[in-house]
C-alpha positions in Angstrom: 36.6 64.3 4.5 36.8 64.9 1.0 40.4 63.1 0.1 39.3 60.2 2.7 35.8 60.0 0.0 37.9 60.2 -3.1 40.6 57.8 -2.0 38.0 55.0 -0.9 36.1 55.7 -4.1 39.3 55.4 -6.2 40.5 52.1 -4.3 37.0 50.5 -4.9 37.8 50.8 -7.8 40.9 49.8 -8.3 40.2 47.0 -5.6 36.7 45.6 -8.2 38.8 45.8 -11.6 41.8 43.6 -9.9 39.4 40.9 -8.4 37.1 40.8 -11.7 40.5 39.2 -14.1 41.4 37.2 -10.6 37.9 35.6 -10.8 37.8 34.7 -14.5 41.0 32.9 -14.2 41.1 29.2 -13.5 43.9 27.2 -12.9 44.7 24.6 -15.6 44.0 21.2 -15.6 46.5 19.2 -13.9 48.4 17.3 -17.0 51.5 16.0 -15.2 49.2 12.1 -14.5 48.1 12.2 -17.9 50.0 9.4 -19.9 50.0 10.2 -23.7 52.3 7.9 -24.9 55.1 10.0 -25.0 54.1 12.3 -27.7 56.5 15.4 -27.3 57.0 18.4 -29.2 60.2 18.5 -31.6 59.7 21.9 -33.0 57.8 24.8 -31.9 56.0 27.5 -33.1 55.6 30.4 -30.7 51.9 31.5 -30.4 50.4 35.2 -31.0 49.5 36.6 -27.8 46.7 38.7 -28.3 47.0 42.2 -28.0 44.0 43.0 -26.4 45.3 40.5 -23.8 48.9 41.7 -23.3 47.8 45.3 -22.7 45.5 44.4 -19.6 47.9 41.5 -18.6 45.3 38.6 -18.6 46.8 35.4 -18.7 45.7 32.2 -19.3 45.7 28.5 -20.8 44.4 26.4 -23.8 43.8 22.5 -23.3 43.5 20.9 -26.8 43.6 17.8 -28.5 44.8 16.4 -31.5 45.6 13.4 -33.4 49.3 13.1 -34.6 49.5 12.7 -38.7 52.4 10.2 -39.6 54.7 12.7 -40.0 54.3 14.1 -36.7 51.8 16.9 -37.0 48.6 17.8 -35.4 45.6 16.9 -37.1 41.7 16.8 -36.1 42.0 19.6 -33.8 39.8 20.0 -30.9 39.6 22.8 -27.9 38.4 20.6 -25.0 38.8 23.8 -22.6 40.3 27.1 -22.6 40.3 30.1 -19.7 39.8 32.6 -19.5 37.1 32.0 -22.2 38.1 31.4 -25.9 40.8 34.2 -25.9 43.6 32.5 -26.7 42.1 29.9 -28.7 43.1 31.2 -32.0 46.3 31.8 -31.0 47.6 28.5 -29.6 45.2 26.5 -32.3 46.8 28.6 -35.1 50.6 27.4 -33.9 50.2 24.3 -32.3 49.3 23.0 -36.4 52.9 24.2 -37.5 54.0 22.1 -34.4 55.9 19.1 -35.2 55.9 15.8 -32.5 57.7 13.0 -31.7 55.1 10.0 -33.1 56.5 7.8 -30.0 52.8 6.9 -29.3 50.3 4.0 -29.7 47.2 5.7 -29.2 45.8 7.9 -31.8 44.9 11.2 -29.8 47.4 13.7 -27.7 46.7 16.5 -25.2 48.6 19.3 -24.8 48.4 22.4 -22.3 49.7 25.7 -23.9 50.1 28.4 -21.4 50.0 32.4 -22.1 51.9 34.2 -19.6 53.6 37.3 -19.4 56.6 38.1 -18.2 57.7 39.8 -15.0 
């Protein structure tokens, strides 16, 4: 009786922590309709993944917007929404500035989604 008590106190446990980063997470915005004129990125600058973040493998997603200076690169930057919370928001604003696009488009503003994941 007292393993069965310590193993269903122990897989509560587990069990609460697992659901609670399940439940923060949303799934991004679908941005495969979205028509931005063709903007696309040239060169890339690989975002820091928070460490705090890495070592209790939360992943998520930052939507932002931007307009596109003439020589390509992101200007008037603007987090329209980010999960889970704002903790990648530093990370993908501070490299998405040293990102260079293609200036293909007519309209003044892009979005782009930058994911965080970690690998398998």
């Amino acid at each position: 009786m007292k393993y069965t008590l310590s193993f269903l106190i122990v897989f509560l446990l587990l069990t609460s922590c697992n659901s609670k980063h399940k439940q923060n997470y949303r799934e991004p915005p679908d941005v495969s309709t979205m028509n931005d004129g063709g903007a696309e990125p040239l060169t890339i600058t690989n975002p820091r993944y928070p460490r705090h973040a890495a070592m209790n493998n939360v992943e998520g997603w930052v939507f932002l917007e931007f307009d596109l200076d003439e020589n390509g690169h992101p200007t008037n930057l603007r987090v329209l929404d980010s999960s889970p919370g704002d903790i990648f928001v530093k990370g993908a604003s501070d490299a998405i500035v040293k990102w260079t696009f293609s200036k293909n488009n007519t309209q003044n503003k892009s979005q782009y989604l930058m994911e965080f994941r970690l690998a398998d």
